[in-house]
N, C-alpha and C positions, 0 to 999 in steps of 0.2 A: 129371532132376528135382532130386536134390539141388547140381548146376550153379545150377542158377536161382533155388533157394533161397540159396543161400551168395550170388549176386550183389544180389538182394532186400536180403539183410541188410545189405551193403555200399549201397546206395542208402541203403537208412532209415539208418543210421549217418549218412552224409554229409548230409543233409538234417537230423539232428539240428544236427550239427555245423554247419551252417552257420546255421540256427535261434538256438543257443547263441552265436556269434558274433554278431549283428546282435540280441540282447537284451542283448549287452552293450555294443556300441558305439552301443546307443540312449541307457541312460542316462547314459554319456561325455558325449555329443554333446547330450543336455539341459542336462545339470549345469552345460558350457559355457555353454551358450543362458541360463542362470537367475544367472548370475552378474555380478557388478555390472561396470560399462563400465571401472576400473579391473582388475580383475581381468583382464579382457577381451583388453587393451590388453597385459597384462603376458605373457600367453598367446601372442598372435599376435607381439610381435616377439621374445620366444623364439624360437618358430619361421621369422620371418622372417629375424632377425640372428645369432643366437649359434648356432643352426644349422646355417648354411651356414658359417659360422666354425670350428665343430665340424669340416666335413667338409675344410676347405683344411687346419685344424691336421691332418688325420689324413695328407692328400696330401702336406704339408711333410716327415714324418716319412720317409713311403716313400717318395717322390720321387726318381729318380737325376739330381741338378744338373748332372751332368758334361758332361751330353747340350747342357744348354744354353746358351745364348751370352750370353742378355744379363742370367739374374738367376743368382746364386751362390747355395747357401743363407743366408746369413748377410741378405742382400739381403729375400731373401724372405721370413725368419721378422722382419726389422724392419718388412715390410710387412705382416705379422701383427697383427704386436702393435696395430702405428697403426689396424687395421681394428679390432680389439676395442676398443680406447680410444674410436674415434672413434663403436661400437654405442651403447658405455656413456653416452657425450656426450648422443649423438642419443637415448639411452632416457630417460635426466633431464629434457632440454630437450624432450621432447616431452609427457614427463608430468607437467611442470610447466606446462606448457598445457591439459594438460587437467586435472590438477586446477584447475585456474581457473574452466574450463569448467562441471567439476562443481560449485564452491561457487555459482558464478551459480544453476546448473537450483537444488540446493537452496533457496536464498535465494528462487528462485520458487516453488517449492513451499510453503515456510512462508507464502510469500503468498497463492496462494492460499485455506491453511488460515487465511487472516486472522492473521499474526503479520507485524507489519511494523512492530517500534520495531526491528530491528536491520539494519545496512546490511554491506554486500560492504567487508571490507578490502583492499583493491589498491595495490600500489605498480606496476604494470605502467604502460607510458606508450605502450602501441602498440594493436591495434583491441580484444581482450580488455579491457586497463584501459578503454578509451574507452566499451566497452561496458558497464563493470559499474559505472561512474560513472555514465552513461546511467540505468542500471537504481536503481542511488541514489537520484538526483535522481526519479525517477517513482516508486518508493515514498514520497520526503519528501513529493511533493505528493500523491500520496493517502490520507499519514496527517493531513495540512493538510485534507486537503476532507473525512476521514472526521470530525475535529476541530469542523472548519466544520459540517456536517452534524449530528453531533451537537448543538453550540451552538444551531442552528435548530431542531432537536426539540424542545429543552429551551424553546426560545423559546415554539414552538406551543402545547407542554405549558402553559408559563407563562400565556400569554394566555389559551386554552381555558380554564384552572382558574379564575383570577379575573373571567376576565365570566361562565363559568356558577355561580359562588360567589357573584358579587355581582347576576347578575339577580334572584334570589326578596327580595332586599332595599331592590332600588331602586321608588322610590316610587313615582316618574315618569321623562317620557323623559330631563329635565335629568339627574338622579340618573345612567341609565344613558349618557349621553352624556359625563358627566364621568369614568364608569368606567373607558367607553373610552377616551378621550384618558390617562388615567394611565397603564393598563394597557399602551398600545402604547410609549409615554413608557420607562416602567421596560422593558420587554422589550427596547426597541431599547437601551435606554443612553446617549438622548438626554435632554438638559437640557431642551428646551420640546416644547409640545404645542398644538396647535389646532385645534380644527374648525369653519368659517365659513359661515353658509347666506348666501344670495340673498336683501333684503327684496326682493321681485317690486314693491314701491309707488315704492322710488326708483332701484331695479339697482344695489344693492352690499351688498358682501359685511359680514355683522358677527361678530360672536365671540358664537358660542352656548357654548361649552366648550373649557375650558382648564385647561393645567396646568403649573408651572415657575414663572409670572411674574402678576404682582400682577394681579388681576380690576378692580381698579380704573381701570386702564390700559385696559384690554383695550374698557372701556365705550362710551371714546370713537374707538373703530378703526373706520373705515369706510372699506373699501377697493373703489374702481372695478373692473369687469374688466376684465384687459389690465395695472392696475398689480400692482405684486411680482409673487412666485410666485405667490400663492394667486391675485390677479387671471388671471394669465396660464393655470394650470391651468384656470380655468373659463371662458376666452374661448377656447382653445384645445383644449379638453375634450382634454387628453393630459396625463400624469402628468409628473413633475419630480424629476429626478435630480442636484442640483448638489454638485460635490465643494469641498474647502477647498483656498484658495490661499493661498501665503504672502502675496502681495502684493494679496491681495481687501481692499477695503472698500468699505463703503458708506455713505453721506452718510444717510438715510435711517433717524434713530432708530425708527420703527414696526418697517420691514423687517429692521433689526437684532434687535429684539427675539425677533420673532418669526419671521423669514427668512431670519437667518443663518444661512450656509455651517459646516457639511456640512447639508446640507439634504436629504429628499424628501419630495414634495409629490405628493398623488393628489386626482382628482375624485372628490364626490359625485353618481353619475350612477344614475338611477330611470329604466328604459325611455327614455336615452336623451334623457332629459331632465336637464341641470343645475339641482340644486339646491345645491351648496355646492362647499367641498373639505376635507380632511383633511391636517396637516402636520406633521412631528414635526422640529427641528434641532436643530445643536448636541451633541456627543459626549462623553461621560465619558471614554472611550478616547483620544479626538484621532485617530480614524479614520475614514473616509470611509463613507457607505451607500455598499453595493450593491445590487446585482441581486434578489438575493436578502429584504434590508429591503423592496425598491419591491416585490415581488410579495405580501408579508407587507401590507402598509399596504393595496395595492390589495383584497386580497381580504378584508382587516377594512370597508375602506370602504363595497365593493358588500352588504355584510351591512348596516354602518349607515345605508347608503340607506336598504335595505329597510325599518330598522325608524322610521324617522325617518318614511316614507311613510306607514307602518299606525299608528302616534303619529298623525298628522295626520285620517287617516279616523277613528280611533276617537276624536278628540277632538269632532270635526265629531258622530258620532252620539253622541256622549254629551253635548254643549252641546245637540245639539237636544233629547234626553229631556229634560235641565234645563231648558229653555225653554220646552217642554210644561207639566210639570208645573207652575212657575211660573204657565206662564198659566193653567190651575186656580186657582191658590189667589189670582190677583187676579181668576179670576173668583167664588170665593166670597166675595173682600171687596168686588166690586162690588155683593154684593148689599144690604149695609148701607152705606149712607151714612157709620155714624159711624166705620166702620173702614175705609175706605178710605186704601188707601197703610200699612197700618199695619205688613205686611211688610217695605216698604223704609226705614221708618225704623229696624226693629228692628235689620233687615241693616246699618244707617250705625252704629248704638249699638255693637252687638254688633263692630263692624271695629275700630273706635277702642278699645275696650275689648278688644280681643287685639292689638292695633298697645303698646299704652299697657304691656300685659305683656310684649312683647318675645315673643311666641308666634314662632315659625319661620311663615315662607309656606305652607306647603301647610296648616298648622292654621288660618293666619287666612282661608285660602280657604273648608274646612270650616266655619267661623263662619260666614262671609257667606252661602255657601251653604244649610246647612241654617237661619239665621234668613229665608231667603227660603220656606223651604216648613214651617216649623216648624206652621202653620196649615192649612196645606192638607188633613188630614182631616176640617177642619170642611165638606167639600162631604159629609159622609156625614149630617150635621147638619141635621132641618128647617128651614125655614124661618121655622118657629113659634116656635122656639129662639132661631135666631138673631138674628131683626127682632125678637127683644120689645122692645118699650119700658121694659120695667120690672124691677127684678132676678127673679131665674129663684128658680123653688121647688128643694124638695131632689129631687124626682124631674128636672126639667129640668136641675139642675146636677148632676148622675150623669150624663146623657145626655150633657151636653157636658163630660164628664171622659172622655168615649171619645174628644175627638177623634184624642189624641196615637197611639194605636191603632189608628186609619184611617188618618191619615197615614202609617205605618210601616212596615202592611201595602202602600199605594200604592207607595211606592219601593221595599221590599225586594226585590222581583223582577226591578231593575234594578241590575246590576254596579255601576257604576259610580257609583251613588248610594246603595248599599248602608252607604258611612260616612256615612251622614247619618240612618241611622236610630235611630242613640243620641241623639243631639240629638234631634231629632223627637218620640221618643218622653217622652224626659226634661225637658224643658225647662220644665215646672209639677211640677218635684221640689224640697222644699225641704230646706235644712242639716237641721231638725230631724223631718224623715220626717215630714211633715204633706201633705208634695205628695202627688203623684198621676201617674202610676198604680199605680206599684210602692213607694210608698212610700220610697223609698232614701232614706239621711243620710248628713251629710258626705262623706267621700271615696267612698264608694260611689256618687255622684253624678261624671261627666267634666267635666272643664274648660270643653268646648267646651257642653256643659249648663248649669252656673253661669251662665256667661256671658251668655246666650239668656235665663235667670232674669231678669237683670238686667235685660237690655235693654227684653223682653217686659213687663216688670211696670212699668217708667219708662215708656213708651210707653202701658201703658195708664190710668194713672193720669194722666195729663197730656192725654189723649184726653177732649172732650166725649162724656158720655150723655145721651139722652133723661130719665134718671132722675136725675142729678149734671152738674156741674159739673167740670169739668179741673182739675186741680191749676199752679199755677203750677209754673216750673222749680223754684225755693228749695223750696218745697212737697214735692213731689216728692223732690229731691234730700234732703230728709229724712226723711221717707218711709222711703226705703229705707234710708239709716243708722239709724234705728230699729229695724229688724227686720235689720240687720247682724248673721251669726252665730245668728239665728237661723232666718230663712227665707231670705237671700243670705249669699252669701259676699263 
């Protein structure tokens, strides 16, 4: 028994022991495994080179030479030495490749992590250099495109900010068409701008909006399709990519203007349907479009189709509401004889008298517009009222001081003729708050009101009544100098 015990012990012992050994030669053999490919490197040809060098210098020492014939000691310890020299050599010249190695993986690394302004310094001239020149050149051009890349962000950003900055301020589609052309103009860092519709009445193209070059010019452009670029983009419905040559010109002042190289040129296409093009030339830089400009331009374009398209239907339903309501208020003047046509005269008074102020167009359209329907609430007006023959009592002229109040109410509830209800309303408002219906004076009265005063009160004074006589033009026209400053302006 105590045999078996004393051997027992001797087992556990030996198993510890061999336990303790293989816990330690584990974290050796990690520590190796964990350590960097230099370290690595420097580990293994120790053992491979200085090693077995180790064990010849030990052989050298104890050696008996005598024995042998063809190396002497002396022979053999200077074939020593040349061995160790030549480790030393081979341990330089090899870790001087791979640190080479190593600054390459680094240098990828930092790329990776997106650090790429700085490049591999190499003077090597064999596959190592070739490579980490290689590796150079592909970091310079992807800090070029990350460059590029960015610039086109900043472009998008650009363009996005100022056509959504400047849509809630443009009036109409002119306004938002000349935005665009600026907008794309400045982003790209091209000197001119164009964009050309199709009259469908003669087939060629004219200048709706522009930018860079005198509008005055522009008036008389009328380009075939198939001629220039802009023709040929919409005879060809394929966009236009032309670069600058040193030895480009063109006979052609229009095309020059407007067409010269560095050029690109995209269609206006709606379901496939041509209605214009879009063109922007000419470089601040002196550098060519790209790829990248022509996909920029095409996808501003298919956006300005779209709204060039919905411009044209909403113009379409909102001339026919105008046209409606018009034909109301001639047919309330058809019901009087003596006021017939009395609309479209005020509409001619009232144009020339905002032409004569230098009013901007869309105001003097305003004018024309609301002096065409300034009347039109008198359909809420009997007929008893209106056909009198004779001037009206104070109860009948209260009644027809509501017209301006039905007519207001009539248009209010259309968009698009919603600015025509101050006029409408106001337009028997005098300087000195004696109109009607709110009474308003001076400047508390709109221009576009004044105006309609004028016209409206010259028109009727010069109009036969059943109960008077028309005033002559001189008449008239003093008339209202008379009461200048105090019931007109």
């Amino acid at each position: 028994v105590r045999d078996k015990r004393v051997d027992q012990n001797r087992q556990d012992c030996h198993c510890q022991k061999m336990k303790d050994n293989n816990a330690t030669r584990k974290p050796i053999l990690t520590s190796v495994k964990d350590e960097s490919v230099l370290r690595k490197f420097t580990i293994f040809f120790v053992i491979m080179s200085f090693l077995p060098l180790l064990i010849i210098f030990i052989v050298y020492r104890e050696i008996d030479f005598s024995t042998f014939g063809l190396l002497d000691k002396n022979s053999f310890g200077v074939l020593v030495v040349l061995l160790f020299f030549a480790s030393i050599a081979g341990f330089w010249g090899t870790r001087k490749i791979l640190v080479t190695i190593l600054r390459i993986a680094s240098k990828a690394e930092d790329v990776a992590k997106g650090n790429i302004s700085e490049s591999i310094e190499v003077k090597e001239r064999d596959e190592l250099g070739e490579l980490a020149r290689s590796f150079n050149q592909i970091t310079g051009r992807l800090e070029d495109n990350i460059q590029r890349l960015k610039a086109s962000k900043k472009i998008l950003q650009d363009v996005l900010f100022r056509i959504s900055s400047g849509v809630s301020s443009a009036h109409n589609i002119d306004s938002f068409l000349d935005l665009i052309v600026e907008t794309v103009v400045s982003a790209l860092g091209a000197n001119i701008g164009a964009l050309l519709l199709i009259d469908n009445q003669v087939n060629e193209l004219y200048v709706r909006a522009s930018y860079g070059i005198d509008k005055n010019k522009t008036k008389s452009i009328r380009i075939k399709p198939g001629e220039t670029a802009a023709g040929w983009v919409v005879k060809e419905a394929k966009p236009l990519l032309v670069p600058f040559l040193g030895s480009q010109e063109n006979s052609d002042p229009k095309a020059l203007s407007l067409f010269g190289a560095p050029l690109v040129c995209v269609p206006l296409l709606y379901q496939d349907r041509i209605i214009g093009s879009l063109s922007v030339s000419g470089r601040k830089n002196r550098e060519n479009f790209n790829d990248d400009d022509l996909l920029l331009l095409s996808n501003l374009a298919s956006q300005t189709s779209i709204a060039l398209e919905n411009a044209r239907l909403s113009e379409d339903v909102e001339r026919t509401y105008f046209e409606t309501i018009s034909a109301l208020a001639i047919a309330v003047e058809a019901k009087d004889p003596y006021s017939r046509g009395h609309s479209q005269h005020v509409a001619e008074y009232a144009e020339k008298i905002a032409r004569y102020l230098n009013l901007d167009e869309p105001t003097v359209g305003i004018v024309r517009d609301a002096a065409m329907l300034h009347d039109v609430g008198k359909i809420g007006i009997s007929d008893d009222i209106l056909k009198k023959p004779a001037e009206l009592s104070d109860e009948e002229r209260s009644i027809m001081h509501q017209h301006p109040l039905i007519g207001e109410s009539i248009i209010k509830p259309i968009h698009y003729l919603s600015r025509l209800c101050d006029p409408v309303r106001h337009h028997h408002e005098f300087l000195n708050g004696s109109g009607y219906p709110d009474r308003l004076k001076a400047d508390q009265i709109s221009i576009v009101a004044r105006i309609l005063a004028v016209a409206d009160s010259f028109d009727a004074i010069t109009a036969e009544r059943p109960y008077r006589k028309g005033m002559s033009f001189q008449d008239a026209k003093q008339e209202i100098k008379r009461y200048s400053g105090i019931y007109y302006d």
